[in-house]
MMTF fields as JSON, N, C-alpha, C and O atoms, coordinates in Angstrom:
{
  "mmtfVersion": "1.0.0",
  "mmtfProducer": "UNKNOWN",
  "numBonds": 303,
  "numAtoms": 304,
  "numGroups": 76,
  "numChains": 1,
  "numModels": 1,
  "chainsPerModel": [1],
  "groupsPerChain": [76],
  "chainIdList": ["A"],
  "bondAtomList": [4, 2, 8, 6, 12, 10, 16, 14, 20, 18, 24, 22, 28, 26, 32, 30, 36, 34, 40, 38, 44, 42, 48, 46, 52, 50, 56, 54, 60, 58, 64, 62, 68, 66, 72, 70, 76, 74, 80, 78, 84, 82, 88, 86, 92, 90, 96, 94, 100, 98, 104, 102, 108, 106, 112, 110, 116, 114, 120, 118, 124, 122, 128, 126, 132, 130, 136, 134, 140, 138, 144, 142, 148, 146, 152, 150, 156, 154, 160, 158, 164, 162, 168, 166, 172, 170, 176, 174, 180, 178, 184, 182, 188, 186, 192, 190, 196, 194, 200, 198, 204, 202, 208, 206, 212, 210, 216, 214, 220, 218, 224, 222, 228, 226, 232, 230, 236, 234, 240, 238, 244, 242, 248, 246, 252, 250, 256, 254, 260, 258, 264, 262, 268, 266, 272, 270, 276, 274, 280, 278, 284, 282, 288, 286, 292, 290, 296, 294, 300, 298],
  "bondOrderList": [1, 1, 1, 1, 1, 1, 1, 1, 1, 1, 1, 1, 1, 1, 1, 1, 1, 1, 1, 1, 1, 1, 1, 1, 1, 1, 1, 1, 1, 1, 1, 1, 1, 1, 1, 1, 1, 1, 1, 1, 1, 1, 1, 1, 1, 1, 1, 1, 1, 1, 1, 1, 1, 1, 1, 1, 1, 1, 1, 1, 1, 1, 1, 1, 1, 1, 1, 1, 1, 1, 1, 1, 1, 1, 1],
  "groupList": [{"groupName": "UNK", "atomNameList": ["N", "CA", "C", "O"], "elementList": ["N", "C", "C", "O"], "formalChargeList": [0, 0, 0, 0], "bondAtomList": [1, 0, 2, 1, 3, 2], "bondOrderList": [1, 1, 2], "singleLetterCode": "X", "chemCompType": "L-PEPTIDE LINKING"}],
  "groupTypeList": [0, 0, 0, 0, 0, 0, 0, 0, 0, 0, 0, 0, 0, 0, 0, 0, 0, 0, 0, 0, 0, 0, 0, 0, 0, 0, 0, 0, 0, 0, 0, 0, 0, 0, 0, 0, 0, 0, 0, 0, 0, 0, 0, 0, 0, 0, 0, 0, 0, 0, 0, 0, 0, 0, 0, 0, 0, 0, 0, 0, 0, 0, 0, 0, 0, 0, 0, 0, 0, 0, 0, 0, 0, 0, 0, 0],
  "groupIdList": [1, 2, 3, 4, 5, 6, 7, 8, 9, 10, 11, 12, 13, 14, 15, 16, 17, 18, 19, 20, 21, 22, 23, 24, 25, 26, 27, 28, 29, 30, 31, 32, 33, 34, 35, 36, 37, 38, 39, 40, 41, 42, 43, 44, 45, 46, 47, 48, 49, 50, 51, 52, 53, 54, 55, 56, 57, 58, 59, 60, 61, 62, 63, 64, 65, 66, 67, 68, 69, 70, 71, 72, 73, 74, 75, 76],
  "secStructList": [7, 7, 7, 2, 2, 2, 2, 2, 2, 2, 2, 2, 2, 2, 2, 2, 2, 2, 6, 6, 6, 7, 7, 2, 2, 2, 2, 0, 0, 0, 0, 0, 1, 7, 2, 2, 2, 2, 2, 2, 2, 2, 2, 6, 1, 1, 7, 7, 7, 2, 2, 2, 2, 2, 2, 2, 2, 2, 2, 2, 6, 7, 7, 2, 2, 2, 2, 2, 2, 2, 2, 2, 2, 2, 7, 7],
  "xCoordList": [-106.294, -104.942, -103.992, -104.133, -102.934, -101.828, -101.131, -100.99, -100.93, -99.953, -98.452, -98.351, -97.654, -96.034, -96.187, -96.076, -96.484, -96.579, -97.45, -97.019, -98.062, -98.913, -98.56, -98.886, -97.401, -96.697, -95.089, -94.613, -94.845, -93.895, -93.999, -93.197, -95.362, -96.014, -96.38, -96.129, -97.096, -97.109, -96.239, -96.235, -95.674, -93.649, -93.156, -93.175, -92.853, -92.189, -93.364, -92.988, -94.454, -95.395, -94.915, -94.353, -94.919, -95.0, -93.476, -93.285, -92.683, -91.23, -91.514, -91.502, -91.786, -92.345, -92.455, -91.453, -93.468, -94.516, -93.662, -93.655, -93.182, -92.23, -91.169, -90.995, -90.077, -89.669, -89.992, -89.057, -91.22, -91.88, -92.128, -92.424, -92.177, -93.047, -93.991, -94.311, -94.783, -96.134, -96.983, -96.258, -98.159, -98.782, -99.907, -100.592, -99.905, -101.423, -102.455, -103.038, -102.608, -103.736, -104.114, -105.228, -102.55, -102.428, -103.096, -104.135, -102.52, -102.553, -104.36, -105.161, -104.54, -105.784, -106.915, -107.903, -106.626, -107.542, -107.298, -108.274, -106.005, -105.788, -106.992, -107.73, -106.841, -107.081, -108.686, -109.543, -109.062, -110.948, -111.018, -112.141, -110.218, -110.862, -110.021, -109.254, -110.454, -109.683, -108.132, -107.471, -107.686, -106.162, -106.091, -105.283, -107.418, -107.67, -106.948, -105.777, -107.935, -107.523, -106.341, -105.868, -105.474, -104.325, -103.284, -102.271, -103.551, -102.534, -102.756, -101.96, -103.804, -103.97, -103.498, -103.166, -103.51, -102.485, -101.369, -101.095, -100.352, -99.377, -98.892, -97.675, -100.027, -99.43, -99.495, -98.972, -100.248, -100.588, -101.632, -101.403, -102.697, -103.804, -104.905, -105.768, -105.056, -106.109, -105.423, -104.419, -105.938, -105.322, -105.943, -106.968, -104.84, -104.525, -105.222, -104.763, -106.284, -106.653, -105.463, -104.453, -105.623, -104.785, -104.953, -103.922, -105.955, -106.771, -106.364, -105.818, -106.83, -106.446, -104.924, -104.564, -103.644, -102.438, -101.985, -100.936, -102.211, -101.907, -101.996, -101.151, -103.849, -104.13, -103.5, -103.343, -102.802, -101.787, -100.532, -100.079, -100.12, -98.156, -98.898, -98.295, -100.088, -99.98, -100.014, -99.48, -100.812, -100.892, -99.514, -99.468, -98.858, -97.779, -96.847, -96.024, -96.806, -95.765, -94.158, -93.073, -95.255, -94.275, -94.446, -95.638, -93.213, -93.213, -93.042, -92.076, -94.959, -94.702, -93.451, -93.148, -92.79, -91.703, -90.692, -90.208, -90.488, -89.475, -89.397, -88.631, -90.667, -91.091, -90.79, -89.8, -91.52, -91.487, -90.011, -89.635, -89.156, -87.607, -87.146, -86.837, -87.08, -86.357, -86.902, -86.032, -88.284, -88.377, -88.042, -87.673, -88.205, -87.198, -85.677, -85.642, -85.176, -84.005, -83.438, -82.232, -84.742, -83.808, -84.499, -84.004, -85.534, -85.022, -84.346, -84.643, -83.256, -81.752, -80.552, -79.594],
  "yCoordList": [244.824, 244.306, 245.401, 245.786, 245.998, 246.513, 246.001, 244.869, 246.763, 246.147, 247.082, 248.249, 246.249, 246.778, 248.39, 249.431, 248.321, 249.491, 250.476, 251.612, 250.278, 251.58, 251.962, 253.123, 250.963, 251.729, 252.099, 253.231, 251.585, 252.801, 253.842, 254.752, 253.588, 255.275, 256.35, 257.534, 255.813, 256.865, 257.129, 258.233, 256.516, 256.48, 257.814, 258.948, 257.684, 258.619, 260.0, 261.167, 259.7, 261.223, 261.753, 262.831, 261.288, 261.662, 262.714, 263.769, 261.81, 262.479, 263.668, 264.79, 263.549, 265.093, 265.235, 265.555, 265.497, 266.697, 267.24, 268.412, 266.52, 267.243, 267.91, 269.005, 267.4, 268.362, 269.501, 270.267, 269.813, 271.54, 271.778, 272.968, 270.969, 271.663, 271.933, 272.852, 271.278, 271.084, 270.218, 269.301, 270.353, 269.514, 268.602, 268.798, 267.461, 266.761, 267.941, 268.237, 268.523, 269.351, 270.393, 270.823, 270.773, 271.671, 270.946, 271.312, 269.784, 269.1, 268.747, 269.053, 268.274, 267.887, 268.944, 268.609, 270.307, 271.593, 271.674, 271.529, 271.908, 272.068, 270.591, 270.801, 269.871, 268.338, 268.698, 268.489, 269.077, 268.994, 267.719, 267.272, 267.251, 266.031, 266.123, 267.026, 264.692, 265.204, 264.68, 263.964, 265.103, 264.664, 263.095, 262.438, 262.715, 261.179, 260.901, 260.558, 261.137, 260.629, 260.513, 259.381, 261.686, 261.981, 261.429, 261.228, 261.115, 259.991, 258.129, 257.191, 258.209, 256.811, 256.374, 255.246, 257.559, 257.691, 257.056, 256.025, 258.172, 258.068, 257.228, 257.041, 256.283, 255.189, 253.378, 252.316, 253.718, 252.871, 251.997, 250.788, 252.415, 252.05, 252.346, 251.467, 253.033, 253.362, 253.353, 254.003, 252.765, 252.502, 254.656, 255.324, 254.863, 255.994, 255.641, 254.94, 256.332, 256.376, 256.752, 256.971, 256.864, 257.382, 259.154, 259.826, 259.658, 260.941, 261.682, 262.785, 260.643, 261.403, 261.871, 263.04, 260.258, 260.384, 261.901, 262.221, 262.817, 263.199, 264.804, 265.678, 264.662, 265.698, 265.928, 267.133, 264.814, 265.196, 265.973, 266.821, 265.383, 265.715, 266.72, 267.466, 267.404, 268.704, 269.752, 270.831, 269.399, 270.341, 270.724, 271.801, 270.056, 269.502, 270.073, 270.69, 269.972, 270.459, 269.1, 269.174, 267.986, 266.872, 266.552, 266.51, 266.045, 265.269, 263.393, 262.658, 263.103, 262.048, 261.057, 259.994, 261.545, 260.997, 260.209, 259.09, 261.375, 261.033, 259.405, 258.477, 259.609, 258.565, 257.324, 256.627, 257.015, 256.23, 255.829, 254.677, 257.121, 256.45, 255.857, 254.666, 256.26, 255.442, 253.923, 253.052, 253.512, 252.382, 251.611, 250.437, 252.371, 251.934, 251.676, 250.526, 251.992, 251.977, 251.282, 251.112, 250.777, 250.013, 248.558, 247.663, 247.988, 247.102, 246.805, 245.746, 247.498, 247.036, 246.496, 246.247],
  "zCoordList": [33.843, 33.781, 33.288, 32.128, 34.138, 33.468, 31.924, 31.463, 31.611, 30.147, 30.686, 31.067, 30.558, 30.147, 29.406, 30.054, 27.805, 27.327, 28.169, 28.37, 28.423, 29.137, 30.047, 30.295, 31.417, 32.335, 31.309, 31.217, 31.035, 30.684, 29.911, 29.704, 29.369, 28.412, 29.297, 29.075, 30.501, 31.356, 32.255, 32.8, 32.455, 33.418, 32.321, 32.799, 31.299, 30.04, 30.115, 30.006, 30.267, 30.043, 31.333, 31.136, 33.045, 33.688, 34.045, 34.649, 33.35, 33.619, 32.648, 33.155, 31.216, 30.871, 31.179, 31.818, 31.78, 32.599, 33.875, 34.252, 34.27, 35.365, 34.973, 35.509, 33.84, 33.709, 32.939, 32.71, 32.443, 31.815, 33.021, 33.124, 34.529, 35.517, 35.64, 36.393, 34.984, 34.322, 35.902, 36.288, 36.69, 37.358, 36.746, 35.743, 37.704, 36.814, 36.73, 35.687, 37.817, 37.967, 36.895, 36.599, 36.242, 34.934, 34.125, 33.575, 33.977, 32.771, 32.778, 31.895, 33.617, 33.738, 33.264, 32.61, 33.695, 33.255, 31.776, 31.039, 31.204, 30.002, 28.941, 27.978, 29.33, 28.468, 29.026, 28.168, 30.006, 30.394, 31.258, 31.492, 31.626, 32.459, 33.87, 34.207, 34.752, 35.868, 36.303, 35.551, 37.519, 38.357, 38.005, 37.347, 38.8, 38.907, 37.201, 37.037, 36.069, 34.749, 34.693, 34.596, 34.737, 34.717, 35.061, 34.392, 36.331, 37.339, 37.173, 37.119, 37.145, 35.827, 34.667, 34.304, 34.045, 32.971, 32.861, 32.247, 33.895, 34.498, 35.001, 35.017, 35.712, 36.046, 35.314, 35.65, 34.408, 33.628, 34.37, 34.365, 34.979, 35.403, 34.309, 34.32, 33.654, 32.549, 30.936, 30.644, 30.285, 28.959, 27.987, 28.126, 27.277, 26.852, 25.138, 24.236, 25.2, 23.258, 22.763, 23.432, 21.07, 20.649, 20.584, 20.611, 20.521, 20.516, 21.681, 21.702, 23.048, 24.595, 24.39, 24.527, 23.865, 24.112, 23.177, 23.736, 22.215, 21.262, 21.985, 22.178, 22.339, 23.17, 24.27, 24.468, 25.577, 25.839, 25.895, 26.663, 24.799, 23.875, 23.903, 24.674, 23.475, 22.916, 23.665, 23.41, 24.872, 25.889, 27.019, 27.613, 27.114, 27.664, 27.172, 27.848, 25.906, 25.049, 24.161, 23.585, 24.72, 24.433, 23.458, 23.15, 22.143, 20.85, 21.083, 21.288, 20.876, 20.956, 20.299, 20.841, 19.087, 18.634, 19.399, 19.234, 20.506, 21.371, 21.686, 21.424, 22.414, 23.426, 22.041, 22.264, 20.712, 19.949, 19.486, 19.267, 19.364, 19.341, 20.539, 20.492, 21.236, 22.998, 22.696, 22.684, 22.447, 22.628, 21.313, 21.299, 20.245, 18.925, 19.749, 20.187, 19.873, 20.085, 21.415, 21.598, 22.603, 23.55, 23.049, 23.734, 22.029, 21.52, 20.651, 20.098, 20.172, 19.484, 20.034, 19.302]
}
């Protein structure tokens, strides 16, 4: 089953990643696993540990923060 949070967690990673210009395929080598993972991710087909999501931000170069204020802030 999709969850809400997990497509828009990976909706928000994926727009990172595009704009560093970053590919799944990068991302995927950097993290050790594969495209497939990646794009699951992304699409909120596979639920994200907290460990995977972190290792992510890091490779990527994204501050999960971000992502945690936006959704702080569009329920106000």
């Amino acid at each position: 089953m999709i969850d809400k949070f997990d497509v828009d967690l990976g909706n928000w990673l994926e727009s990172q990643r595009k704009s560093r210009k970053l590919s799944q395929t990068e991302i995927a080598r950097r993290m050790g696993v594969t495209k497939v993972a990646v794009h699951c991710w992304e699409k909120g087909k596979r639920k994200m540990y907290a460990d995977t999501l972190l290792m992510y931000c890091r490779v990527a170069g994204i501050d999960l923060n971000d992502f945690l204020e936006e959704r702080k802030n569009a329920r106000l």
